[in-house]
Residue, then its C-alpha position, 0 to 999 in steps of 0.5 A: x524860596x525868594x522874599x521877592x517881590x515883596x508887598x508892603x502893607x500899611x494898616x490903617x483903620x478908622x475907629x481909633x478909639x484912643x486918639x480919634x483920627x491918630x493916623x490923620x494926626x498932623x506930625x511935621x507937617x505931615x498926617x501920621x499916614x503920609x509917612x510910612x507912604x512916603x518912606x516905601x517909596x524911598x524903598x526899591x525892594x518894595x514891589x507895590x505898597x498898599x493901603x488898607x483901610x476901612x475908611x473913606x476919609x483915610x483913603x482919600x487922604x492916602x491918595x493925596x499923598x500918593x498911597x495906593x488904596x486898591x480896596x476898602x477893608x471889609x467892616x468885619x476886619x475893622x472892628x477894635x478886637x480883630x487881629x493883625x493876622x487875618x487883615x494881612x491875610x486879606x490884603x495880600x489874597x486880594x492884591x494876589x488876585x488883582x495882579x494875577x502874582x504871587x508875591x514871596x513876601x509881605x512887609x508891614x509897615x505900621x503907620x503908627x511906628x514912623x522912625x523907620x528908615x529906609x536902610x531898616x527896609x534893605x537890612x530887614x529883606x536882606x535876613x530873611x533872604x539870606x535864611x532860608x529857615x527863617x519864617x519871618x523877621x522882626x524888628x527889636x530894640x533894648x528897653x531903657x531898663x533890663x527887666x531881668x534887673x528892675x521888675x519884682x512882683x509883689x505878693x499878698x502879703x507885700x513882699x517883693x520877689x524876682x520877675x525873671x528868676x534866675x539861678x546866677x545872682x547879679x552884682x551889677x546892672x551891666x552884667x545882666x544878660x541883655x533883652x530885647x522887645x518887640x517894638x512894632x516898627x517892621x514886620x517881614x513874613x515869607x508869603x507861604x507862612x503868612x497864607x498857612x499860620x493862624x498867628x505870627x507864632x513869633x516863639x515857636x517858628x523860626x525868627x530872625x531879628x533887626x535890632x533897631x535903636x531904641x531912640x527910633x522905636x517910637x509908638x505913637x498912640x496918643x497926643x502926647x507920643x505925638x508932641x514927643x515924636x515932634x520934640x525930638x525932630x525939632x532937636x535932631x534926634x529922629x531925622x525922617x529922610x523923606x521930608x526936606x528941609x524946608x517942610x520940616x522947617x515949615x512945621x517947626x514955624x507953626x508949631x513955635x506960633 
């Protein structure tokens, strides 16, 4: 079955308790929401992309920015315990319903992970289509550090032992077998596995991998990510193609003030 046509979907609820109004948060210029709108919009192979959210002040401002907010997420589907799965869910039930289709696919696209570029977009949908076992396709990258050679447990009595026992002994850190996390920048599932699971279910059905440079795999959570996402854009290191020179040259003047 094909992913297409694929519904993008970018979460964003208002009760952020770490950093109140994050998604609103001003990075280059731009609140933290704007960006993940403006990159689906460089992305042809999305079919619709939508806002969901709780929150009137964030749905306006989504709007502003040309977001498309069909619906206010329900209260219960807002609160800090409640899971991705079942907000995803809704969304694409109630998009299906107002557009009488049936999508094939549904990308999320969190507001929070804005070094994504719009080739991730094309090289995400491509592996899912071209696999046809495959449930899903997540976005991964290399930590700095390998676990397997850095992390140690400590019991009671102080001593260390390996996190990640293995049966071969490493000499070197370069010959550790490389792992990979999670990093939350793309998620893409085929619509049928999304309408049927309870979970994601990541390690017990099929999934494919993007590797994605860790440099770009940002997560902002707090003002401090904040201050570093805007670092690095200053100096070259992340370039969002969606903003032009002068915007970011814009930011830049203020943030120097």
């Amino acid at each position: 079955m094909s992913v297409q046509p694929v519904l993008a979907v970018i979460p964003c609820r208002g009760g952020s308790k770490g950093l109140p109004g994050k998604n609103l948060h001003d990075l280059a210029g731009l609140p933290l929401i704007a960006h993940s709108i403006r990159l689906a919009k460089l992305c042809p192979s999305i079919a619709r992309c939508i806002v969901s959210t709780d929150s009137e002040e964030i749905a306006a401002v989504a709007r502003e920015y040309g977001g498309d907010v069909p619906f206010l997420r329900p209260s219960e589907l807002a609160q800090d315990e409640t899971p991705m799965w079942p907000v995803l869910q809704h969304a694409l039930r109630e998009i299906e319903t107002r557009d009488r289709l049936q999508y094939g696919s549904l990308l999320l696209l969190s507001p929070t992970s804005p070094g994504r570029l719009p080739g991730d977009i094309t090289a995400v949908i491509q592996i899912l289509e071209d696999d046809p076992r495959a449930v899903g396709v997540v976005a991964a990258s290399k930590p700095r550090f390998n676990p397997r050679w850095v992390c140690m447990d400590v019991d009671a009595d102080g001593y260390a032992s390996q996190s990640f026992p293995s049966e071969k002994i490493y000499q070197r850190r370069q010959d550790v077998p490389p792992v990979f996390r999670v990093n939350g920048m793309l998620y893409l599932w085929r619509r049928d596995h999304l309408v049927a699971s309870d979970s994601p279910r990541y390690y017990e059905l099929p999934h494919r991998v993007l590797e994605v440079p860790e440099e770009r795999a940002i997560d902002i959570d707090d003002i401090s990510d904040f201050r570093l996402a805007d670092l690095m854009l200053r100096g070259g290191l992340l370039e969002f193609p969606w903003l032009d020179a002068a915007e970011l040259q814009s930011s830049i003047s203020r943030s120097d003030k």
